[in-house]
VMD Tcl script that builds the backbone (N, CA, C; Angstrom):
set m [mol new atoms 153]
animate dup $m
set s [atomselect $m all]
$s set {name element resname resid chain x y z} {
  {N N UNK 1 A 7.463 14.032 9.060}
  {CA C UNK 1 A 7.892 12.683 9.343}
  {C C UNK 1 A 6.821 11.665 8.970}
  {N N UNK 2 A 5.519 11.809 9.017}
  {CA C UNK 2 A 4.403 10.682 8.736}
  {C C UNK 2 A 4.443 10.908 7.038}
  {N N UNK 3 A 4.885 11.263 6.313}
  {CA C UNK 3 A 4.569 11.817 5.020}
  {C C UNK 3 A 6.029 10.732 4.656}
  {N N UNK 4 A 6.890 11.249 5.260}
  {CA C UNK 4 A 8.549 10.271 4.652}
  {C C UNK 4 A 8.009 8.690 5.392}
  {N N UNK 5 A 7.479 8.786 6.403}
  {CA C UNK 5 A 7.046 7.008 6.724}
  {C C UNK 5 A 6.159 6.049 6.039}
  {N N UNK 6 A 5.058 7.338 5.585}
  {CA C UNK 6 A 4.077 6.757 4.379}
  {C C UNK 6 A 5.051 6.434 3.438}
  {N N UNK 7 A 5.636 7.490 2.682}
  {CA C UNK 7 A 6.218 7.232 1.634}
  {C C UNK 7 A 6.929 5.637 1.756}
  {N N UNK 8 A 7.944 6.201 2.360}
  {CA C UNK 8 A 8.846 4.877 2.564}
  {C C UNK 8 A 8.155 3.404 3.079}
  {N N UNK 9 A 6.956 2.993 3.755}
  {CA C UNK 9 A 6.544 2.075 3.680}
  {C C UNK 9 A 5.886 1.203 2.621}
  {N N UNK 10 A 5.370 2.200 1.797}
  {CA C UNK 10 A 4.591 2.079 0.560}
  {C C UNK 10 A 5.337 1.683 0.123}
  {N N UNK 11 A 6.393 2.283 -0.624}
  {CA C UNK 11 A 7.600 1.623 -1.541}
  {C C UNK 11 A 8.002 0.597 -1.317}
  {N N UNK 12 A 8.146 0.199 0.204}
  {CA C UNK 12 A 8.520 -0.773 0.189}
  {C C UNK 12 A 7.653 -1.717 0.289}
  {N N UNK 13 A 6.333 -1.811 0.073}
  {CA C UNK 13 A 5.533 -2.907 -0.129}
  {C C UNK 13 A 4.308 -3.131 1.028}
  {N N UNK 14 A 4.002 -1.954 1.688}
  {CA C UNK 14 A 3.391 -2.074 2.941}
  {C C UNK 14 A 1.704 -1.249 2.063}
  {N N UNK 15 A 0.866 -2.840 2.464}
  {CA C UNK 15 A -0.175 -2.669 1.931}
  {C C UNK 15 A -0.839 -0.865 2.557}
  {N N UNK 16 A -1.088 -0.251 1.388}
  {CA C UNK 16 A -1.544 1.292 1.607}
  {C C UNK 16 A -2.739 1.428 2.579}
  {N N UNK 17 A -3.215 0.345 2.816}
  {CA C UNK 17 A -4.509 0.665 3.785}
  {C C UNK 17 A -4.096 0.452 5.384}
  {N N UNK 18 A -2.728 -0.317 5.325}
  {CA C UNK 18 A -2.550 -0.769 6.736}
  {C C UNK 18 A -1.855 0.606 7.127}
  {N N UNK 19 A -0.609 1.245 6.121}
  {CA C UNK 19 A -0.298 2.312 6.317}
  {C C UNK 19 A -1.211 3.176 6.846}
  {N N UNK 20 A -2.561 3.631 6.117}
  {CA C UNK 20 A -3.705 5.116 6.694}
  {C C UNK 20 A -3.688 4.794 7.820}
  {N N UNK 21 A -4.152 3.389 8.182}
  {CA C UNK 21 A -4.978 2.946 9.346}
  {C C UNK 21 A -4.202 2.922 10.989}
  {N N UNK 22 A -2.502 3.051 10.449}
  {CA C UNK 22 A -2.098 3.278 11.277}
  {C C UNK 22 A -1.417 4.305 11.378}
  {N N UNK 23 A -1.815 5.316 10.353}
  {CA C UNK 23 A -1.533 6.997 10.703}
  {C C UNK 23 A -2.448 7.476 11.087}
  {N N UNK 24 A -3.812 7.159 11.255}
  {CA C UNK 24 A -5.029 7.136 11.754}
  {C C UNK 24 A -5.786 8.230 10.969}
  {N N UNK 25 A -5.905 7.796 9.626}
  {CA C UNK 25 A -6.585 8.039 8.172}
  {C C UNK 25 A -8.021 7.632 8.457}
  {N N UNK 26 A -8.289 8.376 8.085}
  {CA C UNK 26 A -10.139 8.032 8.172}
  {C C UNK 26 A -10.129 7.514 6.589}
  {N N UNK 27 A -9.587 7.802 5.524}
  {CA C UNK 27 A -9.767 7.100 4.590}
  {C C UNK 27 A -8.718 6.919 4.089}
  {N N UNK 28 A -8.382 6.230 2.678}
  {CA C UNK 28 A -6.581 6.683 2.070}
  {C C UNK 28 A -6.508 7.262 1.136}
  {N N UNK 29 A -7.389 8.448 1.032}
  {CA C UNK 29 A -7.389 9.562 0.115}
  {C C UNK 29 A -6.017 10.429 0.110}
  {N N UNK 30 A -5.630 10.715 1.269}
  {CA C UNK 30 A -4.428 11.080 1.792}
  {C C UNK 30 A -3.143 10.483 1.960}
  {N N UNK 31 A -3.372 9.327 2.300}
  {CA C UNK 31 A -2.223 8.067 2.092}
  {C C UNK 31 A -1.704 8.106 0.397}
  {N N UNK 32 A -2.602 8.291 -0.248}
  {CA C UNK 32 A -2.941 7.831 -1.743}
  {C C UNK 32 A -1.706 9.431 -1.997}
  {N N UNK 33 A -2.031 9.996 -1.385}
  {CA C UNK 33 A -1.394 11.785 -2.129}
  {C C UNK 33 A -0.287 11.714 -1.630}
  {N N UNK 34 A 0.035 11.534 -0.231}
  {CA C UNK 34 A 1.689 11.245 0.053}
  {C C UNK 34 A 2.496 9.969 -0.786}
  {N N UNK 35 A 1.600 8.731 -1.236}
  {CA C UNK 35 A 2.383 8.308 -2.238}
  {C C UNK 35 A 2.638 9.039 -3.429}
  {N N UNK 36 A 1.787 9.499 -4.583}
  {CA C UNK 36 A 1.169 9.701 -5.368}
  {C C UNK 36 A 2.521 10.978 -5.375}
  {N N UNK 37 A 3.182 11.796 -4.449}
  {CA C UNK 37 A 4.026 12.549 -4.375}
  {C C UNK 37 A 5.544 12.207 -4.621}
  {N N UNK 38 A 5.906 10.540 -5.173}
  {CA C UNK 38 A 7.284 10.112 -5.478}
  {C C UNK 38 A 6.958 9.867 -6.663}
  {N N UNK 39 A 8.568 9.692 -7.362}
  {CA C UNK 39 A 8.223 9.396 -8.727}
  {C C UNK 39 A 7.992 7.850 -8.430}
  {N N UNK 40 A 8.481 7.037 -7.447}
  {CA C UNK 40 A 7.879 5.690 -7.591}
  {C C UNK 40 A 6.663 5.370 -7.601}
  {N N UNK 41 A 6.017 6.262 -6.995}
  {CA C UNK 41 A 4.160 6.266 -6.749}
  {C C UNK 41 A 4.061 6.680 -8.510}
  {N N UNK 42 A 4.142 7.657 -8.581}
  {CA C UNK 42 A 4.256 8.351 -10.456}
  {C C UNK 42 A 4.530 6.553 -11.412}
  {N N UNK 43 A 5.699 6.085 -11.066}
  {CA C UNK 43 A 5.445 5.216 -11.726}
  {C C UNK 43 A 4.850 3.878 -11.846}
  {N N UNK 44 A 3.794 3.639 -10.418}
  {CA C UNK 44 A 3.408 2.496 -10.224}
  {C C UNK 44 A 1.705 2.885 -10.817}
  {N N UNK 45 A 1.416 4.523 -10.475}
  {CA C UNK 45 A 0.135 4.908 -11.235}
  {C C UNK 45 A 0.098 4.714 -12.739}
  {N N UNK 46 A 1.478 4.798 -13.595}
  {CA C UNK 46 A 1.366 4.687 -14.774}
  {C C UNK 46 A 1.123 3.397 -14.971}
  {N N UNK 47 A 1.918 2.439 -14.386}
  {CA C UNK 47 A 1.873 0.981 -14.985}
  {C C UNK 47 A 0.777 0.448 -14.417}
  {N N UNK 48 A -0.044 0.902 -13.707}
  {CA C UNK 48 A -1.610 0.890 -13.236}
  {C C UNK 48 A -2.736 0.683 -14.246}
  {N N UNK 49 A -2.160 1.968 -14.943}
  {CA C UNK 49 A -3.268 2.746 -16.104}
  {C C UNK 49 A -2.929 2.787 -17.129}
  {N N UNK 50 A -1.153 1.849 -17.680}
  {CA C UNK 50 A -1.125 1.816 -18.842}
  {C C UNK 50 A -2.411 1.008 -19.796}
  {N N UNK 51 A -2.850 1.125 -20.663}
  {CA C UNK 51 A -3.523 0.124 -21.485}
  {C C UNK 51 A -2.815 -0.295 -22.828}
}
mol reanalyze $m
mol bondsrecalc $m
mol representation Tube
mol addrep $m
């Protein structure tokens, strides 16, 4: 359930640090991997790092 709440907050626009901080993330290394696990995360890393 904290993994589908990350997810789903992220997507919807919920700054990733407020998310860790209130799953009680010591950093958002982890926040970063439960996004990083949709293709919407997949495609917000690409258009990140397109050059």
């Amino acid at each position: 359930m904290r993994h589908h709440f990350a997810t789903i907050a992220i997507d919807k626009g919920a700054n990733i640090r407020d998310v860790a901080n209130y799953l009680g993330h010591e950093n958002i290394d982890m926040t970063i991997l439960y996004n990083l696990g949709t293709s919407e995360g997949m495609k917000k890393l690409s258009n990140t790092i397109n050059v």
